[in-house]
N, C-alpha and C positions, 0 to 999 in steps of 0.2 A: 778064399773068395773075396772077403775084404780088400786084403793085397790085389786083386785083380782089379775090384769095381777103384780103387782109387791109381791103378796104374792108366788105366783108360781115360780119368779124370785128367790124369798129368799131361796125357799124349793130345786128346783134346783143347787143354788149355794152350798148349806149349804150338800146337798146328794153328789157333785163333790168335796167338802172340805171332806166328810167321804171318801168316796171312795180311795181319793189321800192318806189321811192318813192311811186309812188300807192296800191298797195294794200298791202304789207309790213305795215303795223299793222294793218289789218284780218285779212289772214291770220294774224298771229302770235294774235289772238284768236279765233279760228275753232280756232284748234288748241290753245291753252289750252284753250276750254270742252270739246274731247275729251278730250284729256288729264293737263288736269291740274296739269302740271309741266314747270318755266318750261325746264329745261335740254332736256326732251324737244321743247316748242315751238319752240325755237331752233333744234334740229337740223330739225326737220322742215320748218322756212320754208329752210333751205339747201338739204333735198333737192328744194323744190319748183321753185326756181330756180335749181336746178344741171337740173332736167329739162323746165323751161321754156327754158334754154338750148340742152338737147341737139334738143328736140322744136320749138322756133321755127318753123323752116321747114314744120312738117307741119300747123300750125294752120292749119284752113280757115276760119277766120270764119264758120262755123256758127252761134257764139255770141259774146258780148265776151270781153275778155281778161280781167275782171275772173270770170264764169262759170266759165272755164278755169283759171284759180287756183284756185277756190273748188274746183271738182272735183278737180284733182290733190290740194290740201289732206287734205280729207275723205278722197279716197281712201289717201294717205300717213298719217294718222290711225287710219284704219280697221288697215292695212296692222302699224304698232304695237299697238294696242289686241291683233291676234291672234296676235303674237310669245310664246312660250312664253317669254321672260326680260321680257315687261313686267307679263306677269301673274301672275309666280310670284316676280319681284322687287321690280320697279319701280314696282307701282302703290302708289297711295297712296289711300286711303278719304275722307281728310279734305281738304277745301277749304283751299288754301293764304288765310291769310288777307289777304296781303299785295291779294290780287287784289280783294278787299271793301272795302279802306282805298284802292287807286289812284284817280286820278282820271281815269280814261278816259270818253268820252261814254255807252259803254254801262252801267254802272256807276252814273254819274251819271243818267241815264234808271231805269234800274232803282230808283236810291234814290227817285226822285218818282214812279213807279208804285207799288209796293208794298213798299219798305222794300229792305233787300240781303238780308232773308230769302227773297225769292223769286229772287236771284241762286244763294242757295245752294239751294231746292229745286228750281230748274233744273239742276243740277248733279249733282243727286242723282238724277234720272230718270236713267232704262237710256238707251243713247247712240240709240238706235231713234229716241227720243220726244224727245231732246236734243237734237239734230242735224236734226230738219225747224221745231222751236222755233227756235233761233238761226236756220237761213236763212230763214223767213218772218217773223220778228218783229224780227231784227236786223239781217239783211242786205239784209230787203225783198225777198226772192225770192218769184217769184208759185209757184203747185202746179207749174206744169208747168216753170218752170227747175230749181225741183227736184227732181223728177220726173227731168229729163234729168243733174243734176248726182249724185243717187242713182242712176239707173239702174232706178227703182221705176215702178209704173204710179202714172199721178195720181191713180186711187183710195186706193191702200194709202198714198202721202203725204198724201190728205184724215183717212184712218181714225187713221192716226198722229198727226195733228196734232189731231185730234179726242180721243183718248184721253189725249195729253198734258195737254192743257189738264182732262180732267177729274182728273186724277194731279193738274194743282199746283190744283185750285180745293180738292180735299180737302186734299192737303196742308197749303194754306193754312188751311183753317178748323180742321185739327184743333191748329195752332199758335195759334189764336185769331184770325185776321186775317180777314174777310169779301170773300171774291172779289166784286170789282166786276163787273159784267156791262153792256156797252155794247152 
């Protein structure tokens, strides 16, 4: 019985080490573009896999495990963003620049779409309009995984993503750069 409860141990650990290495870099930027700031991202990728650890055995494969990251994420995200010590301390107004200089793929996408100007006024929409942006344009999530990973009807993720985009086509044109339209 021992041999059992620590082979389960193994297979858990060893599925939280797959996990962290297939998506670990994508989460850790999922919870930058929340956040903001890189020490709060790093906590917040521990609490995800400290409770993808605890919660392993309860995942129904409803959805992939890469969906169920992305949800505990946001929601861990969310969960800071309405901490009375991140909003009365911790937040920071200004775009860490270092994140505009990396050379991550998203980033790098971003610079051959529209310059990193529009890295930063993605960054700058209210997280409402942030957060359906990143999962449909960077994470590739259709309405309705979003939908189930916000917990929103696929309307109000259509309406959000819809208003988003007219926030950065302004934005962009009032910084001089002409929204392409495909």
């Amino acid at each position: 019985m021992k041999r059992d409860i620590e082979n389960t141990e193994k297979g858990k650990i060893s599925k939280i080490e797959s996990l962290l290495t297939q998506y670990g870099t994508e989460l850790k930027r999922i919870a930058y573009l929340y956040l903001k700031d890189h020490a709060l991202t790093e906590d917040i990728i521990q609490e995800v896999f400290i409770s993808c650890y605890n919660h392993i055995e309860q995942f129904r494969e409803e959805s992939s495990y890469k969906t169920w990251l992305i949800k505990i994420t946001v929601n861990k995200c969310k969960d800071t963003l309405k901490r009375w010590s991140f909003r009365n301390i911790v937040y920071k107004e200004k775009m860490d620049l270092n994140i505009a200089e990396a050379e991550t793929p998203e980033i790098q996408t971003i610079s051959k779409i529209e310059d990193v100007l529009l890295a930063k006024e993605i960054l700058a929409l209210p997280v409402k309009f942030r957060e359906v942006i990143i999962l449909y344009y960077y994470q590739d999530l259709s309405i309705e995984e979003i939908s189930n990973i916000l917990d929103l009807k696929t309307n109000t993720i259509k309406t959000r993503l819809h208003r988003a985009r007219i926030r950065l086509r302004e934005a962009l044109e009032r910084g001089g750069n002409e929204w392409k339209r495909n």
